[in-house]
N, C-alpha and C positions, 0 to 999 in steps of 0.2 A: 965888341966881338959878337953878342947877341944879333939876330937878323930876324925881323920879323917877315913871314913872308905868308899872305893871304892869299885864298884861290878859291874855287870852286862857284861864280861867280860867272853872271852870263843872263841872257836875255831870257826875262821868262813872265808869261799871260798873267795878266789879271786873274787874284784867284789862284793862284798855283803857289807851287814850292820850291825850294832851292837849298843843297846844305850847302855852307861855307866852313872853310880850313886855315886856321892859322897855325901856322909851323911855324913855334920858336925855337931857329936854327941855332946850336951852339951852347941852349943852357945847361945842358949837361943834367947834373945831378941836382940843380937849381931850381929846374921846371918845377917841381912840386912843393917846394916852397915857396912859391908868389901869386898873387892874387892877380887874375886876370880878366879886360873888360872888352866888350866890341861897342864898338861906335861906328856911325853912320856920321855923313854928312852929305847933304841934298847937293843941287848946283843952287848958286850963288845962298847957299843957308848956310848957318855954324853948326858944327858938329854936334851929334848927340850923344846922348849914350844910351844905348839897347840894350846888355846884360852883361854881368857879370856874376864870375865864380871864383870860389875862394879855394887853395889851399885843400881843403876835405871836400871838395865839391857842393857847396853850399852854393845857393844861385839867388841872386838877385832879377827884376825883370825891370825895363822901363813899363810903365800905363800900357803902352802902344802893346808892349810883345806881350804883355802877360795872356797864355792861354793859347797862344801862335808859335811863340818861339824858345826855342830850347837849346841853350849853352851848356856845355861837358868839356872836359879834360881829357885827353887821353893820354897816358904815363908812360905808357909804350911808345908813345908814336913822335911824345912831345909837340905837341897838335889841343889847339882849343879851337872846338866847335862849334858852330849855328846855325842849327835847323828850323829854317823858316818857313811859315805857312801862312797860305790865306795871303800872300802878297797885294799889294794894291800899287797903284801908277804912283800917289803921292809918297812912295817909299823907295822910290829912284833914286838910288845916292852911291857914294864909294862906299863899303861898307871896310874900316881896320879895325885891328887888335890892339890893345897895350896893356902894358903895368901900369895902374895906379902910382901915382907919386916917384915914379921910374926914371930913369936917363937913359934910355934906349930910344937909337932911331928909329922914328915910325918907319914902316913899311909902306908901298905904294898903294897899297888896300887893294878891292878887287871893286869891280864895277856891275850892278844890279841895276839892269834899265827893265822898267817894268812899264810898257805902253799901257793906253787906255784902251 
């Protein structure tokens, strides 16, 4: 019943910024009890994982994002965020959301091409 669905995603310069939006459609009252993570995955690369936030908005960073990118909740909106900076071309990937340890279908992620 959960749907995840990513957006805000779209070509953007070397160097630049970009936020992204995950709307978990349907969790109701759920949203703020579960721990939520975004990952990336390159073309022909296995997915990574970028950040996550917990529950009371505690944040985790991968190496890469720490200092660049900034993941949030927002309770209203039922939406977890990623505001990314300082992009580079090797960070061309789908960028999705998930639950850790979760049985929710992924969503189709969004797509971040970031030319040379």
């Amino acid at each position: 019943q959960v749907q995840l669905v990513e957006s805000g995603g779209g070509l953007v310069q070397a160097g630049g910024s970009l936020r992204l939006s995950c709307a978990v459609l349907g969790s109701g009252k759920v949203f703020g009890t579960v721990t939520m993570v975004w990952y990336r995955q390159a073309p022909g690369k296995q997915r990574e994982f970028v950040a996550h936030v917990s529950t009371s908005g505690t944040t985790r960073y991968a190496d890469f994002a720490k200092g660049r990118f900034t993941i949030s909740r927002d309770a209203a909106k039922h939406t977890i965020d990623l505001q990314m900076g300082r992009l580079e071309p090797d960070e061309t990937a789908g960028y999705y959301c998930y639950r850790p340890n979760g049985f929710w279908d992924w969503g189709q992620g969004t797509q971040v091409p970031v030319p040379p």
